[in-house]
C-alpha positions, 0 to 999 in steps of 0.5 A: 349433521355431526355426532359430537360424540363419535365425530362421525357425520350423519353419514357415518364418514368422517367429520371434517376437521377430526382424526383418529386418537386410538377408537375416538374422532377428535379435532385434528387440532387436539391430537398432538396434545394428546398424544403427547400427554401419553409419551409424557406419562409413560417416558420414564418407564418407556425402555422397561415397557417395550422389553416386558411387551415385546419380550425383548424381541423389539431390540431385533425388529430395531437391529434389523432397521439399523443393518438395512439403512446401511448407515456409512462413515460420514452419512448424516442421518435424522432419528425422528420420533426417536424417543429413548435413542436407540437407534440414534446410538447405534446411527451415531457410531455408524456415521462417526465422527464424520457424520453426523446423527440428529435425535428429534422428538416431538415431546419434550420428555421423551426427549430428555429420556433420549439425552440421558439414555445417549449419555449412558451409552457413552454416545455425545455430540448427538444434537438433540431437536424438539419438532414435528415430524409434520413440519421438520425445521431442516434444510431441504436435502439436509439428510442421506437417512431418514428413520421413524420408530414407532412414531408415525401412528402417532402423526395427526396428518400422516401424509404431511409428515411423509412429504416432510420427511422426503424434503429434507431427504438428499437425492438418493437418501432413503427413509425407512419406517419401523412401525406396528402394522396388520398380521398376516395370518388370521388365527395369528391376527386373532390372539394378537388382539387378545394380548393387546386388549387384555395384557399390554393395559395390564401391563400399563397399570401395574409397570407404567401406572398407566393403563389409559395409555397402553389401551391408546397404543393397542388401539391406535395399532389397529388404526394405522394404515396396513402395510400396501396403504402405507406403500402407497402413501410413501409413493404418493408422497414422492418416494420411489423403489418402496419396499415392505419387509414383514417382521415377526408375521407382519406384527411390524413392518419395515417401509423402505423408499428413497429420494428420486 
């Protein structure tokens, strides 16, 4: 029997058919919808949230990302959930005009938040995708560089979306994740969950007008796999040689794993 409420079964495992939208259990089939009603509330005002959150410090955690893909003249590379572009831009200038760099988003706004960014860096020739990182409609070994920032917590079905990303990875290509994960020390970890449940909903309210949204992010934060269950999905899904590198004390982490 199931609590339609919580999504829960008499058992208190997970109801067949739900997943995680921050705290709440909805139907699998409804995430992408709401998750992506959240990116479109706050796509205009998303570039100015991460530097008052962050205190700018998201620039560095992207920059490191940026030096360990090791991007070279003439690699093609895919940014998905590349929202805003910032690390399609510094991919772009990279590859050259050799190579090849693809922006993908999922939604619709935050993809034309992403196109007008690119413009004002003076970035072009940047294709620009609208796809699921689920079902990513690429030809297989398409890719040496694979990125995803801050966008696979957002994925309904994580282990879909690593498969997909390792397809159309070529031999040898590698995928790296940016994405929030566990702090490593305790009392770190304690006013962490202060400043994400009380400030960053603030923050929604009075920058972004919406604090709905800036309680899913802290919310879906706490959900997302720590950094070894992470590894161990990207291993499951084919990737090998991966690698966990902790930054600003495991607030984030960078996931590295190549194609065999």
């Amino acid at each position: 029997m199931t609590d339609p409420k919580s999504g829960t079964s008499s058992t208190g495992a997970p109801a067949p058919g739900t997943t995680h939208f921050g705290y709440q259990r909805v139907p699998s089939k409804d995430k992408a919808r709401r998750v992506g009603e959240v990116f479109s509330s706050v796509a205009g005002r998303y570039d100015l949230m991460n530097d008052l959150m962050s205190l700018g410090v998201h620039r560095l955690w992207k920059r490191f990302v940026i030096d360990l893909a090791g991007v070279k003249a003439g690699e093609r590379v895919l940014d998905v959930a590349g929202g805003t572009g910032d690390l399609t831009a510094a991919f772009a200038r990279r590859a050259g005009p050799g190579g090849l760099a693809v922006l993908s988003d999922i939604n619709g706004a935050m993809l034309g938040q992403g196109r007008a960014r690119l413009l004002d860096r003076g970035v072009v020739n940047v294709p620009l995708a609208q796809a699921d990182a689920q079902r990513l409609p690429f030809a297989d070994a398409a890719f040496d560089c694979v990125t995803i920032g801050f966008g696979l917590r957002n994925v309904t079905d994580k282990d879909a979306a690593l498969r997909s990303m390792l397809r159309v990875l070529k031999p040898g290509g590698r995928l790296l994740i940016l994405e929030f994960s566990r702090p490593l020390n305790p009392t770190f970890a304690r006013l962490y969950d202060e400043y994400s449940f009380r400030v960053l909903p603030a923050l929604g309210r009075l920058v972004a007008n919406d604090e709905a949204a800036y309680r899913y992010l802290a919310e879906s934060i706490r959900m997302h796999p720590d950094q070894e269950t992470l590894k161990g999905m990207m291993e499951a899904a084919g990737f090998a040689r991966c690698q966990v590198y902790n930054l600003t004390g495991g607030i984030v982490a960078v996931h590295r794993g190549f194609r065999p």
